[in-house]
C-alpha positions as CSV (number, residue, x, y, z in Angstrom):
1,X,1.8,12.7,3.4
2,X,1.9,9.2,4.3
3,X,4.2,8.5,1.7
4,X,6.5,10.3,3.3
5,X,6.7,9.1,7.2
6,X,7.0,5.8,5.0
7,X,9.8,7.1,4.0
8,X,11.5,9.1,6.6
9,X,10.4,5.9,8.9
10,X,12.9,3.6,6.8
11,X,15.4,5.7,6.5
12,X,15.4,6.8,10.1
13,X,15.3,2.5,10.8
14,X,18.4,2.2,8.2
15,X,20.2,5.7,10.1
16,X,19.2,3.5,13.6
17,X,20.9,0.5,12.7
18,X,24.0,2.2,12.8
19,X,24.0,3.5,16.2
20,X,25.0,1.4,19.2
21,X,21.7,0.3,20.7
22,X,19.6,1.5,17.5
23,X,18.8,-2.3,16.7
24,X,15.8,-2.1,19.7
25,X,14.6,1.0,17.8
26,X,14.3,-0.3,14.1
27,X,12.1,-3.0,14.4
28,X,9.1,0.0,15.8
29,X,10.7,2.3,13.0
30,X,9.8,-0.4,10.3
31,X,6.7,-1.0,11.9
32,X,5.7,2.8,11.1
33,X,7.0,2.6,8.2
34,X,5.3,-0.3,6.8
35,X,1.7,1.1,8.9
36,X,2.4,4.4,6.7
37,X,2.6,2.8,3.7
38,X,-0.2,0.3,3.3
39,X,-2.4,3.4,4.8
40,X,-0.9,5.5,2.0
41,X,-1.5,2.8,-0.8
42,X,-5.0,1.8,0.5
43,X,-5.9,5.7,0.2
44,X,-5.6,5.9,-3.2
45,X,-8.3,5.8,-5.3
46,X,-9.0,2.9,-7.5
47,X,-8.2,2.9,-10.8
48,X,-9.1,-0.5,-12.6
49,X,-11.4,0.2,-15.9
50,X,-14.9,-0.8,-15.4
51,X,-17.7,-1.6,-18.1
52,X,-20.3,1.6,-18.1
53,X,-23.2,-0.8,-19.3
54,X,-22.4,-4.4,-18.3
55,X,-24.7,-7.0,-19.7
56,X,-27.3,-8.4,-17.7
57,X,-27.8,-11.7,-20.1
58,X,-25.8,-14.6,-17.8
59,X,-26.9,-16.9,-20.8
60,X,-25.3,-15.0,-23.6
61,X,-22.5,-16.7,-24.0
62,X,-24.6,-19.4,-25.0
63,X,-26.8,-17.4,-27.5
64,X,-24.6,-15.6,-29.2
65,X,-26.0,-12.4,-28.3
């Protein structure tokens, strides 16, 4: 849902900037936009591929285990 005020934020900033006075409305446009989107990216879940059994030897590197 977030993705989308993003979204309707910049193009409602962009529609702005074409209306006489619309300039003192896109920089709070763009604001929401940019506040809807790093709250809709930092919602996701994270993805990155962890080790299930990491080993617990710091030194084994050195001992070839």
């Amino acid at each position: 849902m977030l993705i989308v005020i993003a979204a309707l934020s910049l193009l409602g900033a962009t529609a702005s900037l074409l209306v006489p006075g619309g300039v003192l409305l896109a920089p709070l446009l763009l604001g929401a936009a940019l506040l809807a989107l790093t709250g809709g990216l930092g919602g996701l879940e994270d993805r990155s591929v962890r080790q299930h059994d990491p080993p617990m030897n710091p030194k084994g590197w050195r001992d070839r285990s």
